[in-house]
N, CA, C and O atoms as a Tripos MOL2 file, in Angstrom:
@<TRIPOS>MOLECULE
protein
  300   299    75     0     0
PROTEIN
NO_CHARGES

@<TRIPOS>ATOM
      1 N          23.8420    2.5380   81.6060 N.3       1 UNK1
      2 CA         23.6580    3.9720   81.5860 C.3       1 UNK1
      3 C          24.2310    4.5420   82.8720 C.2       1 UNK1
      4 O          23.9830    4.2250   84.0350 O.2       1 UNK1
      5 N          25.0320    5.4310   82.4000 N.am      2 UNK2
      6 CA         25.7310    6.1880   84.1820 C.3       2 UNK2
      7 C          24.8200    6.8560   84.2660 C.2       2 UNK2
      8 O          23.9320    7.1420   83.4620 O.2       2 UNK2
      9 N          25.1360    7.3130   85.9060 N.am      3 UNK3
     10 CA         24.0490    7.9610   86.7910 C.3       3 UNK3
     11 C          24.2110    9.4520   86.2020 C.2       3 UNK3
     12 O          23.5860   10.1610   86.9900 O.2       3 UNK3
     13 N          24.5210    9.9100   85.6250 N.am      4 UNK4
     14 CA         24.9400   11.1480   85.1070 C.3       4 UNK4
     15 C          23.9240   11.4640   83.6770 C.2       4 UNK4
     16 O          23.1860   12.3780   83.3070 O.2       4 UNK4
     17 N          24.2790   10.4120   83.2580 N.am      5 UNK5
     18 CA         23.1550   10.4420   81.6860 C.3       5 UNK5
     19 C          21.6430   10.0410   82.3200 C.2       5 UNK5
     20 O          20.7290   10.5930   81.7060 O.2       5 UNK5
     21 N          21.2990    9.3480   83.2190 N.am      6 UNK6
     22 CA         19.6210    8.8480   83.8930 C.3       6 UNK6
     23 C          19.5440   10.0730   84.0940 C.2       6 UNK6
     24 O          18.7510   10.4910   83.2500 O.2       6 UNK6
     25 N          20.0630   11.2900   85.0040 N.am      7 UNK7
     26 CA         19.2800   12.6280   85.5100 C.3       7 UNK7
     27 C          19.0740   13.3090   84.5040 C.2       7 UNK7
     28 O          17.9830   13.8770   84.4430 O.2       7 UNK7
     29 N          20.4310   13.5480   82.9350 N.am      8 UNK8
     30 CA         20.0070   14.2960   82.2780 C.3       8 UNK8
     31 C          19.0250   13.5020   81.2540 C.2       8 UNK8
     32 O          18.8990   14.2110   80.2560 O.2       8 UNK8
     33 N          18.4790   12.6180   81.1570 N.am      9 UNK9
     34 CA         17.2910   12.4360   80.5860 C.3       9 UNK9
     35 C          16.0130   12.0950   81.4150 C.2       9 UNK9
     36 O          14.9220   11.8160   80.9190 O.2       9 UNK9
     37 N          16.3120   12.1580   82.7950 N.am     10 UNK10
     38 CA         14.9030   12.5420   83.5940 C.3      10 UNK10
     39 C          14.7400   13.9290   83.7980 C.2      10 UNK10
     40 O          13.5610   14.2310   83.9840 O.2      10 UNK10
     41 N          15.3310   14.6310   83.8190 N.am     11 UNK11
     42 CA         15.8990   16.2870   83.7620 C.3      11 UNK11
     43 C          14.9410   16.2950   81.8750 C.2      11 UNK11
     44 O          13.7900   16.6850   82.0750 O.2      11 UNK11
     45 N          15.0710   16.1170   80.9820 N.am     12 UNK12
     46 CA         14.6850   16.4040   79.7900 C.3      12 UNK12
     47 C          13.2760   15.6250   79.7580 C.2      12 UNK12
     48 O          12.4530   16.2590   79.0980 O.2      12 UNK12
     49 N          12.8070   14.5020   80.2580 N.am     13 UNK13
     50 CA         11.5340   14.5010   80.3520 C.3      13 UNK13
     51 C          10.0710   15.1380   81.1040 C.2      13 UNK13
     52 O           8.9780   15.3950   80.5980 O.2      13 UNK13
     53 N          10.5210   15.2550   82.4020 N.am     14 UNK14
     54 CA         10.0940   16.1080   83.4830 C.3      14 UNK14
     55 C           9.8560   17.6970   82.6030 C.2      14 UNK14
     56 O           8.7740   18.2760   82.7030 O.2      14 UNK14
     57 N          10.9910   18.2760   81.7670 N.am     15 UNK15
     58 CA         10.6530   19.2890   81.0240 C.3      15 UNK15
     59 C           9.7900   19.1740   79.9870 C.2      15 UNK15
     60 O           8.8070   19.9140   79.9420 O.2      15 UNK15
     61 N           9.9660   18.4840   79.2700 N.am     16 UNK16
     62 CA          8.7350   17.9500   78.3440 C.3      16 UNK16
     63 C           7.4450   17.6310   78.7710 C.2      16 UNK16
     64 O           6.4810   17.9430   78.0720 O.2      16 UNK16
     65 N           7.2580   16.8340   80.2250 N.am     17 UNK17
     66 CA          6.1520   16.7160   80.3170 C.3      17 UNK17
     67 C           5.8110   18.2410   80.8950 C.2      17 UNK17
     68 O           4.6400   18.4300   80.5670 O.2      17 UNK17
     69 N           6.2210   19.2280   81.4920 N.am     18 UNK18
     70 CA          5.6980   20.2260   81.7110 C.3      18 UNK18
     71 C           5.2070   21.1130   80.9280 C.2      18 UNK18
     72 O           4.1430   21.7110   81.0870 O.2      18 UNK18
     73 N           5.9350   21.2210   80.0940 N.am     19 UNK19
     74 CA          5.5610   21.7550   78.8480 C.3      19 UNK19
     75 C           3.9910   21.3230   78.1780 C.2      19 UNK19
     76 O           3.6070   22.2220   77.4300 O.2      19 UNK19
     77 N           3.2820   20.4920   78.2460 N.am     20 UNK20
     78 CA          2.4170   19.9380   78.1900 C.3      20 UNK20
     79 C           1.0170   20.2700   78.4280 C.2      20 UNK20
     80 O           0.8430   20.0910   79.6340 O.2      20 UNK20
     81 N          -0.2310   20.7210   77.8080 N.am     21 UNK21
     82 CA         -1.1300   20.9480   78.3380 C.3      21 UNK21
     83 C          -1.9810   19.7040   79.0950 C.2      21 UNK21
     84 O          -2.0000   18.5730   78.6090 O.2      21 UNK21
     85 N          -2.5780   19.9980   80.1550 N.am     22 UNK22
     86 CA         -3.4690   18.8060   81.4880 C.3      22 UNK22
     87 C          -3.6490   17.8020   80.6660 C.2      22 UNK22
     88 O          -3.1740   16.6880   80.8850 O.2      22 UNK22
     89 N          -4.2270   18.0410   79.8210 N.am     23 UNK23
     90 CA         -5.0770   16.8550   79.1730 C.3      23 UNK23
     91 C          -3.8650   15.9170   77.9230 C.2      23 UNK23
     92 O          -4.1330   15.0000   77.1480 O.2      23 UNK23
     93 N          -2.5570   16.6190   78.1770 N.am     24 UNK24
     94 CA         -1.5750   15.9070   77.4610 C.3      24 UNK24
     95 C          -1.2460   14.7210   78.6440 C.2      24 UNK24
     96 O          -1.2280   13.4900   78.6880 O.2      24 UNK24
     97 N          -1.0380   15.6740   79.4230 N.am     25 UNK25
     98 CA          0.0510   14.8760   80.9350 C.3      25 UNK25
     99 C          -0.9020   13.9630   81.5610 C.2      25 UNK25
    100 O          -0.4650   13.1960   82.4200 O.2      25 UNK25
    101 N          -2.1530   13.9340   81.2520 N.am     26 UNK26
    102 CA         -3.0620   13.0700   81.6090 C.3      26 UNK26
    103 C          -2.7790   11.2900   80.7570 C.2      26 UNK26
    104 O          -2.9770   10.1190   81.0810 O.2      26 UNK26
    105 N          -2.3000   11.9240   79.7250 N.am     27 UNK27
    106 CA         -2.4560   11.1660   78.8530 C.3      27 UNK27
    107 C          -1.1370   10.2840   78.8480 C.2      27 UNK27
    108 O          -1.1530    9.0650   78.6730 O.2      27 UNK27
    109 N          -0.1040   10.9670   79.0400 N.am     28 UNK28
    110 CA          1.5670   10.6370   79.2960 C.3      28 UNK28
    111 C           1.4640    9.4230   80.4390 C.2      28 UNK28
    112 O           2.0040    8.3220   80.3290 O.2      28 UNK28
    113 N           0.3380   10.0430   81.9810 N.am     29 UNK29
    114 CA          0.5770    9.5020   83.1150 C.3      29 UNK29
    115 C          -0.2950    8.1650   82.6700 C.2      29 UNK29
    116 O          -0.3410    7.2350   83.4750 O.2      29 UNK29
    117 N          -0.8590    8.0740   81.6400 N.am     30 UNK30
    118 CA         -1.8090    6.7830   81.5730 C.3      30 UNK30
    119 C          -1.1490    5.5250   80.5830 C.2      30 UNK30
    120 O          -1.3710    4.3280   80.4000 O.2      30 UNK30
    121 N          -0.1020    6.6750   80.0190 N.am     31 UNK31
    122 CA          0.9210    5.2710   79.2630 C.3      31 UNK31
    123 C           1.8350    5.0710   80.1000 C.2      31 UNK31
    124 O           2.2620    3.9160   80.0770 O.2      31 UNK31
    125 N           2.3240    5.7750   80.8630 N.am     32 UNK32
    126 CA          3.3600    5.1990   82.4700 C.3      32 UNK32
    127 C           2.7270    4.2540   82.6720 C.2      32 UNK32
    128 O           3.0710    3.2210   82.0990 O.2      32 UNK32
    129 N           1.6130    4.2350   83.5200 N.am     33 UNK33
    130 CA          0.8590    3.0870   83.8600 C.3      33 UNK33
    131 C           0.6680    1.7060   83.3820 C.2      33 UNK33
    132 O           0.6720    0.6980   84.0890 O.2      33 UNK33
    133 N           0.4430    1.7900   81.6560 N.am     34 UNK34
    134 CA          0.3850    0.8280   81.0040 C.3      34 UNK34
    135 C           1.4860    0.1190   80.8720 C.2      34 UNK34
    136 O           1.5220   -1.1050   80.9940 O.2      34 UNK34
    137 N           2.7030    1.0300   80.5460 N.am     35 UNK35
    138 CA          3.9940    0.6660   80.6070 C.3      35 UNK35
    139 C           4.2690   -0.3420   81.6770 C.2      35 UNK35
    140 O           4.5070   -1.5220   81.4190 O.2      35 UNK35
    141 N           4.2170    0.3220   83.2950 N.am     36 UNK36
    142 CA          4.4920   -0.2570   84.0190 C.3      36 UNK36
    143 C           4.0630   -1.5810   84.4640 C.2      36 UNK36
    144 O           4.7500   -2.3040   85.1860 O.2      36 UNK36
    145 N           2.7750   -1.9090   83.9580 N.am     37 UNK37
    146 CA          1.8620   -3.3350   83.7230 C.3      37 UNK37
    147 C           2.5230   -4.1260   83.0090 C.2      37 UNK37
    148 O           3.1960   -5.0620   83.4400 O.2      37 UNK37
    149 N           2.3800   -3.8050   81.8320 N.am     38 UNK38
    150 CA          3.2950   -4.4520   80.9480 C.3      38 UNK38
    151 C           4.6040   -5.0040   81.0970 C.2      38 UNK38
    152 O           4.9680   -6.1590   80.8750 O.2      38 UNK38
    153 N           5.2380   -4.0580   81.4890 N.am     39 UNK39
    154 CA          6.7900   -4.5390   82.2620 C.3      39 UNK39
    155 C           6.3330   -5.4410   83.9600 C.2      39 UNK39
    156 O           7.2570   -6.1670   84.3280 O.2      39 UNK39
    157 N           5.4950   -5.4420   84.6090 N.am     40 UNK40
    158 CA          4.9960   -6.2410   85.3260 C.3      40 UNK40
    159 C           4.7060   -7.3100   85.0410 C.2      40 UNK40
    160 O           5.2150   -8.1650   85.7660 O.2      40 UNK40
    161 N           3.9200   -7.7500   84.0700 N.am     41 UNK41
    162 CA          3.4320   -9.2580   83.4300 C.3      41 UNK41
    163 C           4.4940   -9.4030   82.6110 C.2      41 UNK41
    164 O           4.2080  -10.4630   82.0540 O.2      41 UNK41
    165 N           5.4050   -9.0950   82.2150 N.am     42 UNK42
    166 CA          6.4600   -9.5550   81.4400 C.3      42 UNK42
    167 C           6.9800  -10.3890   82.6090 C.2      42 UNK42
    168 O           6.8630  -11.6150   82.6140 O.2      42 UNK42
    169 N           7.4820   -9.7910   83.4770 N.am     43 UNK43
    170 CA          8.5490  -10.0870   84.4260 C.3      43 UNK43
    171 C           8.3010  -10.6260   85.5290 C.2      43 UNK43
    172 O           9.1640  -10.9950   86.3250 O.2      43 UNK43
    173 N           6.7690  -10.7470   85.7210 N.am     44 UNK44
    174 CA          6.4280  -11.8900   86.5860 C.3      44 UNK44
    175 C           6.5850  -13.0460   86.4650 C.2      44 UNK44
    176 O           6.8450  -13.4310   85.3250 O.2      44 UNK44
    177 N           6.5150  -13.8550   87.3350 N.am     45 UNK45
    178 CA          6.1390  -15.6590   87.3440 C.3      45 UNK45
    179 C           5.2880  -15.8930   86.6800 C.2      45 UNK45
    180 O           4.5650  -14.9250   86.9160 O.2      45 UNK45
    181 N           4.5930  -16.6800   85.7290 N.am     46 UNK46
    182 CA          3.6680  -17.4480   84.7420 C.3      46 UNK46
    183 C           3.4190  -18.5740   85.4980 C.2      46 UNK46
    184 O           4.4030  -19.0130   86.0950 O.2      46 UNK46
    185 N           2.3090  -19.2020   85.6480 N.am     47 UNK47
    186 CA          2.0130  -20.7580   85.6430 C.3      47 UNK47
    187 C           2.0530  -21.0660   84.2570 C.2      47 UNK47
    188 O           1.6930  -20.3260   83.3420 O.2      47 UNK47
    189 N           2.4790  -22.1210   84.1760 N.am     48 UNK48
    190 CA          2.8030  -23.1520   82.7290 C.3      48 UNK48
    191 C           1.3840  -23.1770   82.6440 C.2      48 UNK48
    192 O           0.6200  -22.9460   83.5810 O.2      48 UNK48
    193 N           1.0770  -23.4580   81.5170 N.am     49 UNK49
    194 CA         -0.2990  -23.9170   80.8070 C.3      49 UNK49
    195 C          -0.6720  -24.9580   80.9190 C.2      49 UNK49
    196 O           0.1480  -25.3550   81.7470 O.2      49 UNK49
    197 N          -1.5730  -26.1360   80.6550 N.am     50 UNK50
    198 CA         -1.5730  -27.5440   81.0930 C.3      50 UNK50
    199 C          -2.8670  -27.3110   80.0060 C.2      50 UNK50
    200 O          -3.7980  -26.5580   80.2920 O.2      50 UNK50
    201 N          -2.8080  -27.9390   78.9290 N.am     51 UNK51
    202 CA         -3.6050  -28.4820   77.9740 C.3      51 UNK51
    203 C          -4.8710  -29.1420   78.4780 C.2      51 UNK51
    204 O          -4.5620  -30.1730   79.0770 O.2      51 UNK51
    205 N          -5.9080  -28.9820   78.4670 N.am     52 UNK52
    206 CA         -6.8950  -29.8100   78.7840 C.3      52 UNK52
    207 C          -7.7910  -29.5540   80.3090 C.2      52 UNK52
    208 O          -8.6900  -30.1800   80.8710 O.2      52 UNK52
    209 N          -6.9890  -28.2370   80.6370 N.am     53 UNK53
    210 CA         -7.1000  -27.6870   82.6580 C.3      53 UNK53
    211 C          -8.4740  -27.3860   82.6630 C.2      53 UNK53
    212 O          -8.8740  -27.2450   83.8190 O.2      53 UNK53
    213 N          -9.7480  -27.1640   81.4260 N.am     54 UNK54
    214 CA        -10.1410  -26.7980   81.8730 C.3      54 UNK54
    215 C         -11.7050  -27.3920   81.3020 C.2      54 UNK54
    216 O         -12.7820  -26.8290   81.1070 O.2      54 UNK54
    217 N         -11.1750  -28.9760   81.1290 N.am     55 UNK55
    218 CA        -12.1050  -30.0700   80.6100 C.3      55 UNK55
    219 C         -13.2290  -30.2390   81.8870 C.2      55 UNK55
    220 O         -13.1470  -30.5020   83.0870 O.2      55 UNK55
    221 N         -14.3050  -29.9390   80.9410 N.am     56 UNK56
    222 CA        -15.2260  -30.9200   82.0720 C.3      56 UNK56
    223 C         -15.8080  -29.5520   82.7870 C.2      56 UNK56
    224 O         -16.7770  -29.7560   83.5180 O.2      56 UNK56
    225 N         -15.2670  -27.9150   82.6620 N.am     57 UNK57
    226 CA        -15.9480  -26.7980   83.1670 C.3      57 UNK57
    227 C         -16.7750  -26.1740   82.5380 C.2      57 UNK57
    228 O         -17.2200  -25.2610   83.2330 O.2      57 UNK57
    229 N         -17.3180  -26.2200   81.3080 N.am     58 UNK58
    230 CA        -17.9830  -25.9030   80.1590 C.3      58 UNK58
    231 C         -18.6130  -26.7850   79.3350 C.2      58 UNK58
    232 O         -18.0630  -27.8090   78.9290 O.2      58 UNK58
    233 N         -19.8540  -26.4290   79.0260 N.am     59 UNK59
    234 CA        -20.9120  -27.4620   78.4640 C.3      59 UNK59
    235 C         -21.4290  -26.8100   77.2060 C.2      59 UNK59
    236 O         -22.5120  -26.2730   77.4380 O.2      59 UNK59
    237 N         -21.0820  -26.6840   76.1000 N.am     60 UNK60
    238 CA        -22.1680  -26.3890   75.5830 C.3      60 UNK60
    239 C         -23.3110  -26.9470   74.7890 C.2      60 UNK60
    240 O         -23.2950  -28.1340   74.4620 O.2      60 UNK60
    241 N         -24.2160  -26.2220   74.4890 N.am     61 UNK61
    242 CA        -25.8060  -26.9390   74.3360 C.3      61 UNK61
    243 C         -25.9400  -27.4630   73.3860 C.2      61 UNK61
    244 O         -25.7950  -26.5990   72.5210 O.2      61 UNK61
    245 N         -26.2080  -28.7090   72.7760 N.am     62 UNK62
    246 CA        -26.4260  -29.8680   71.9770 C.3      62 UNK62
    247 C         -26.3190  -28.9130   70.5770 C.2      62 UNK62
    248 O         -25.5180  -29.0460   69.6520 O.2      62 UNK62
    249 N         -27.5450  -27.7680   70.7550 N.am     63 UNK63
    250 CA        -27.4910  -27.4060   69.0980 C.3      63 UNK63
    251 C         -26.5570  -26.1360   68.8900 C.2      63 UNK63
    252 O         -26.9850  -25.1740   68.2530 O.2      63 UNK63
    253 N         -25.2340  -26.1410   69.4510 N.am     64 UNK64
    254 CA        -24.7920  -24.7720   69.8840 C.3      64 UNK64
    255 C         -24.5290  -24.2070   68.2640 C.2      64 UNK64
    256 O         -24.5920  -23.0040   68.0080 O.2      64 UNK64
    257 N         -24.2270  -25.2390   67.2220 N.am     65 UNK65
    258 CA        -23.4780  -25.2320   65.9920 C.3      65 UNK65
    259 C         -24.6880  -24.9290   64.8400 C.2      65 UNK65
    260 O         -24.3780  -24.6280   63.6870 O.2      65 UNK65
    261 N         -26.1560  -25.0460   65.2940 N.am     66 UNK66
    262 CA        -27.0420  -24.6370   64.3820 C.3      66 UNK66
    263 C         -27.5680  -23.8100   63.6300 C.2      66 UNK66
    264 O         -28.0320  -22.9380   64.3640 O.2      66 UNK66
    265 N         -27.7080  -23.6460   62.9130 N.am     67 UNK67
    266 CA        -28.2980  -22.2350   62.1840 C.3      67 UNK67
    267 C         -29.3920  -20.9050   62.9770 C.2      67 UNK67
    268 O         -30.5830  -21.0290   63.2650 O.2      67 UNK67
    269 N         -28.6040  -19.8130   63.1540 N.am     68 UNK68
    270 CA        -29.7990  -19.3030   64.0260 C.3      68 UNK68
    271 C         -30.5170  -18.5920   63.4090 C.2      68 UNK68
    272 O         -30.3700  -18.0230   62.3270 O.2      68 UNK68
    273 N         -31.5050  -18.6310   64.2800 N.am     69 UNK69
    274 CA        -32.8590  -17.7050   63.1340 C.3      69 UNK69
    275 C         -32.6420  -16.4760   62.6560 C.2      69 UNK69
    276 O         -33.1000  -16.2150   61.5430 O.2      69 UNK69
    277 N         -32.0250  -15.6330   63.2670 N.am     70 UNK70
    278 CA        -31.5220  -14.4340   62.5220 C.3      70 UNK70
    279 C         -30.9170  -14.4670   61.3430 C.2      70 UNK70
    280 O         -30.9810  -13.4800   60.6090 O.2      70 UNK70
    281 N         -30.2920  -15.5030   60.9990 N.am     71 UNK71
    282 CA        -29.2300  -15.4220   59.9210 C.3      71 UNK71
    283 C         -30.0080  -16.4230   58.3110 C.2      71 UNK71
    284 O         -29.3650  -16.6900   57.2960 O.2      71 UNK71
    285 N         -31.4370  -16.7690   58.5530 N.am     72 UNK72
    286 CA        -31.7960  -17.7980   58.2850 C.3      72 UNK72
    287 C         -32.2090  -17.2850   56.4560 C.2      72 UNK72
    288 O         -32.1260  -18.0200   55.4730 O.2      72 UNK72
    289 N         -32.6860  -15.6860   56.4880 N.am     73 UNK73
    290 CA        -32.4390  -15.4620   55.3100 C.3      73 UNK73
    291 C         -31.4250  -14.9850   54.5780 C.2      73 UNK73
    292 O         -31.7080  -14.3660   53.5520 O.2      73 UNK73
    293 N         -30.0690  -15.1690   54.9440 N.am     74 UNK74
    294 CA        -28.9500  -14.7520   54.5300 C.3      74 UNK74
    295 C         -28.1500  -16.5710   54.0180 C.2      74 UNK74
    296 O         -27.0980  -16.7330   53.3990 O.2      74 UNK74
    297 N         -29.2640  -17.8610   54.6360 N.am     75 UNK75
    298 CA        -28.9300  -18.9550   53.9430 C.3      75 UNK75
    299 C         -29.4070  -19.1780   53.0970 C.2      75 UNK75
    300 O         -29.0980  -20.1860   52.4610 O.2      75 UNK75
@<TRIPOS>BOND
     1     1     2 1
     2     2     3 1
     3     3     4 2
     4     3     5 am
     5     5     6 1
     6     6     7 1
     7     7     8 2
     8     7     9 am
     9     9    10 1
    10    10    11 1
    11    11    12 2
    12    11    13 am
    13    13    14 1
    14    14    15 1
    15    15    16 2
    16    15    17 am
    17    17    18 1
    18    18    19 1
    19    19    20 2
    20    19    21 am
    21    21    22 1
    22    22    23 1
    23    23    24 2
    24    23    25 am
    25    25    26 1
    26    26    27 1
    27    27    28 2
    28    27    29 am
    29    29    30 1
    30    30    31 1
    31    31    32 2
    32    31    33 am
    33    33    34 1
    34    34    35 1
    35    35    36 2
    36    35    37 am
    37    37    38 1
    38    38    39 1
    39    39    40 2
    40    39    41 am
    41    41    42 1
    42    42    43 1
    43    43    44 2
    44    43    45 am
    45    45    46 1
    46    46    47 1
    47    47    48 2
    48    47    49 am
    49    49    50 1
    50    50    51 1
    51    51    52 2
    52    51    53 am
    53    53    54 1
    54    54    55 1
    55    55    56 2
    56    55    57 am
    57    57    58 1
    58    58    59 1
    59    59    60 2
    60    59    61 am
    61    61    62 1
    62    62    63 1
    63    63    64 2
    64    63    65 am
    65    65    66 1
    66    66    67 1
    67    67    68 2
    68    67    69 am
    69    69    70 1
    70    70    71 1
    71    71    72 2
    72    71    73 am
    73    73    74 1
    74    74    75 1
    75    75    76 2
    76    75    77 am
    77    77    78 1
    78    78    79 1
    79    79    80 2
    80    79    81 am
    81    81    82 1
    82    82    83 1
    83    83    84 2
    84    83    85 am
    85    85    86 1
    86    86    87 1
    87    87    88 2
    88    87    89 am
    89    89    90 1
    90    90    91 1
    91    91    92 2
    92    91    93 am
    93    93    94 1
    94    94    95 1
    95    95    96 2
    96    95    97 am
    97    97    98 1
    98    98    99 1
    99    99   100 2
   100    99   101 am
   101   101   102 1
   102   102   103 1
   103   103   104 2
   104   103   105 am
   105   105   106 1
   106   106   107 1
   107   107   108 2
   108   107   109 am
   109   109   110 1
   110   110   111 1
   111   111   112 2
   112   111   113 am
   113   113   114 1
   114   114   115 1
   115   115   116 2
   116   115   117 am
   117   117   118 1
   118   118   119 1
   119   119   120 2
   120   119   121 am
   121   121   122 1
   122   122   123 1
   123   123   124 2
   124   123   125 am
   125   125   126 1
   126   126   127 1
   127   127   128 2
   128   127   129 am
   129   129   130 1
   130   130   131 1
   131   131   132 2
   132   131   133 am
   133   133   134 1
   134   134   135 1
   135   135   136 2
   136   135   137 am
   137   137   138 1
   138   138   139 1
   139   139   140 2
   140   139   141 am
   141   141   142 1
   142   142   143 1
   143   143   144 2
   144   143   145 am
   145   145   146 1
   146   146   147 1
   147   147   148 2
   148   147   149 am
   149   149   150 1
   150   150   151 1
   151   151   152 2
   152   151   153 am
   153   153   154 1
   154   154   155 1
   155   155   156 2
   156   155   157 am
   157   157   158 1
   158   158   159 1
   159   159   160 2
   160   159   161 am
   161   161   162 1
   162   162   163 1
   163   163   164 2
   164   163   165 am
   165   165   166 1
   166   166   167 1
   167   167   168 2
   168   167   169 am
   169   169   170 1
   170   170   171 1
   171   171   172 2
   172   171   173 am
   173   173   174 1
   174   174   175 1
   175   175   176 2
   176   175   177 am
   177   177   178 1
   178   178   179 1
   179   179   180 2
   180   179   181 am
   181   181   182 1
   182   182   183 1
   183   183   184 2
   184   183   185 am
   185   185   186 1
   186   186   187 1
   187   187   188 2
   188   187   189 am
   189   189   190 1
   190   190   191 1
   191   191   192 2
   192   191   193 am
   193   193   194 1
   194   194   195 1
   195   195   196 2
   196   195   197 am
   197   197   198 1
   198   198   199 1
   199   199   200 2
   200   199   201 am
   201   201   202 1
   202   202   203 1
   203   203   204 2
   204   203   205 am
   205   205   206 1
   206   206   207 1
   207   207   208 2
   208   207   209 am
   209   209   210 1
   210   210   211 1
   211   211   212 2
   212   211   213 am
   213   213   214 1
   214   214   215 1
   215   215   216 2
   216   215   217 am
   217   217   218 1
   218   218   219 1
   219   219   220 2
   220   219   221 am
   221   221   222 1
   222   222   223 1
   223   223   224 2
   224   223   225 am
   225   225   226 1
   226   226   227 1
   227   227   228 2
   228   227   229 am
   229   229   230 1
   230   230   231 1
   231   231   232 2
   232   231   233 am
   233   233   234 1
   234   234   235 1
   235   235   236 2
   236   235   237 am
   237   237   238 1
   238   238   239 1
   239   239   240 2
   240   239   241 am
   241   241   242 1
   242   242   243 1
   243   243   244 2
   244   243   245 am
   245   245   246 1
   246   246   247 1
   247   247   248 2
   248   247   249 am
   249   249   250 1
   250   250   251 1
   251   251   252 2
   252   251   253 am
   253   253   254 1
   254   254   255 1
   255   255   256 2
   256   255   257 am
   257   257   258 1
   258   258   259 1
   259   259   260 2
   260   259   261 am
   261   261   262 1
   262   262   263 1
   263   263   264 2
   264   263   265 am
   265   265   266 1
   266   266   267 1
   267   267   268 2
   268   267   269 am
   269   269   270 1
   270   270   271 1
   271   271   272 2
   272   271   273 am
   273   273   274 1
   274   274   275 1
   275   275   276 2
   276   275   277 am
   277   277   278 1
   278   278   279 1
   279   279   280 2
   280   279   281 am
   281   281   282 1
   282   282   283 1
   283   283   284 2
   284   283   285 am
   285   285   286 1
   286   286   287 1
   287   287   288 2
   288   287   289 am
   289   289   290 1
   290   290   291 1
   291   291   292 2
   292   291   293 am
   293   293   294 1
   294   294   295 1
   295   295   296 2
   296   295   297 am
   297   297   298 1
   298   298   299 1
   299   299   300 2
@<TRIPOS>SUBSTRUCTURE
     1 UNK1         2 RESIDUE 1 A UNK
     2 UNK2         6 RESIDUE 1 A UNK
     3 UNK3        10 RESIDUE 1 A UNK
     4 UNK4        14 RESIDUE 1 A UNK
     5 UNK5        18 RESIDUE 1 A UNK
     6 UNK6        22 RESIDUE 1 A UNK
     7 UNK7        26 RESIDUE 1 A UNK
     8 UNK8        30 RESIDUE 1 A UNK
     9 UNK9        34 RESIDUE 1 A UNK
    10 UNK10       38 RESIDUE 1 A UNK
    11 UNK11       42 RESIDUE 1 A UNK
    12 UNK12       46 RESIDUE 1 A UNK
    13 UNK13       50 RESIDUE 1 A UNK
    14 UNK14       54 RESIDUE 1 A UNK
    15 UNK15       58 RESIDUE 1 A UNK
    16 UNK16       62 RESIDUE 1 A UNK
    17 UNK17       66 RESIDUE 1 A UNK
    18 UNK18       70 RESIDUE 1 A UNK
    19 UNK19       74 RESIDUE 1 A UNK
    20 UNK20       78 RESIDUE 1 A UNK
    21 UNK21       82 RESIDUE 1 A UNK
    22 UNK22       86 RESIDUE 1 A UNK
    23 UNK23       90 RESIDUE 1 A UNK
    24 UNK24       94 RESIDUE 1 A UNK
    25 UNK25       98 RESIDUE 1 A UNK
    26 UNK26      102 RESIDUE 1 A UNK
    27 UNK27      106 RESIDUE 1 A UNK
    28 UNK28      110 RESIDUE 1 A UNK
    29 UNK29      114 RESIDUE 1 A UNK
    30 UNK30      118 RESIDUE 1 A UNK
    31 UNK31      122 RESIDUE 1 A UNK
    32 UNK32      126 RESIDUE 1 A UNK
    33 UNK33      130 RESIDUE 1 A UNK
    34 UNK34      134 RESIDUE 1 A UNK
    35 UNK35      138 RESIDUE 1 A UNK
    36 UNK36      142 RESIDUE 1 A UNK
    37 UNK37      146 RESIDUE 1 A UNK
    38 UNK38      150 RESIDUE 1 A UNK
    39 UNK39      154 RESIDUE 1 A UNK
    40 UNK40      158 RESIDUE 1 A UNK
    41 UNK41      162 RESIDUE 1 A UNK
    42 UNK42      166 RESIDUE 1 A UNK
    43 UNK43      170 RESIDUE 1 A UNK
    44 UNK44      174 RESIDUE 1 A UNK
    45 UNK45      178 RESIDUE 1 A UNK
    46 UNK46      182 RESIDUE 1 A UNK
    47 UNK47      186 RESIDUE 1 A UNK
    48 UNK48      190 RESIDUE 1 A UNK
    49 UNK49      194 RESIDUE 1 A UNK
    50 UNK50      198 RESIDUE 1 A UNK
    51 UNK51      202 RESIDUE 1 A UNK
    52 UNK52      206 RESIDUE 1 A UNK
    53 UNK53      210 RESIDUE 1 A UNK
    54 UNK54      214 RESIDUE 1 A UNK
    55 UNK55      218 RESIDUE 1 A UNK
    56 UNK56      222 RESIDUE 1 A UNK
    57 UNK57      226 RESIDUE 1 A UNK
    58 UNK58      230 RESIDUE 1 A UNK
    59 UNK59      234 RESIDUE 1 A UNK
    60 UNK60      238 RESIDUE 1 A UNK
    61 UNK61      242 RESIDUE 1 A UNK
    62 UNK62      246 RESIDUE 1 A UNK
    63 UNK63      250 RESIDUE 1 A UNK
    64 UNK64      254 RESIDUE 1 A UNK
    65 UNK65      258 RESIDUE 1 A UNK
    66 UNK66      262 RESIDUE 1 A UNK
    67 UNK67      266 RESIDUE 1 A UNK
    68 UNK68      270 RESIDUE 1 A UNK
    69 UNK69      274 RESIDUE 1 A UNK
    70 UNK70      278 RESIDUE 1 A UNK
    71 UNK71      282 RESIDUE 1 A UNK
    72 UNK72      286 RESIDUE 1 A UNK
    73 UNK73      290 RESIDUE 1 A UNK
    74 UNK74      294 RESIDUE 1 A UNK
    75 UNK75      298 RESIDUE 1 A UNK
């Protein structure tokens, strides 16, 4: 994109968002934001995943899989 076409479509958004009532531009400035996250975790560094990283940190309780009493007349 030439530098010529970036102003006239920051030039045409800047108008649009003015145009805008508060509680629009509120709303505009909160998908910038998201945007910009998004394009952040895209484009960051990742650690690789490692299958199994997180054996041995979590226990759960013998009867975790049992029927619970709430649900007991719906068996």
């Amino acid at each position: 994109m030439s530098e010529n076409n970036f102003m006239t479509e920051e030039k045409l958004i800047l108008s649009q968002i003015q145009q805008l009532p508060e509680q629009l531009k509120q709303e505009v400035l909160h998908y910038i934001e998201f945007l910009q996250t998004k394009y952040k975790s895209q484009n960051g560094k990742r650690k690789k995943r490692k299958a199994g990283s997180a054996e041995g940190k979590f226990k759960l309780a013998p009867d975790f899989d049992a029927p619970l009493e709430d649900f007991k007349e719906y068996m």
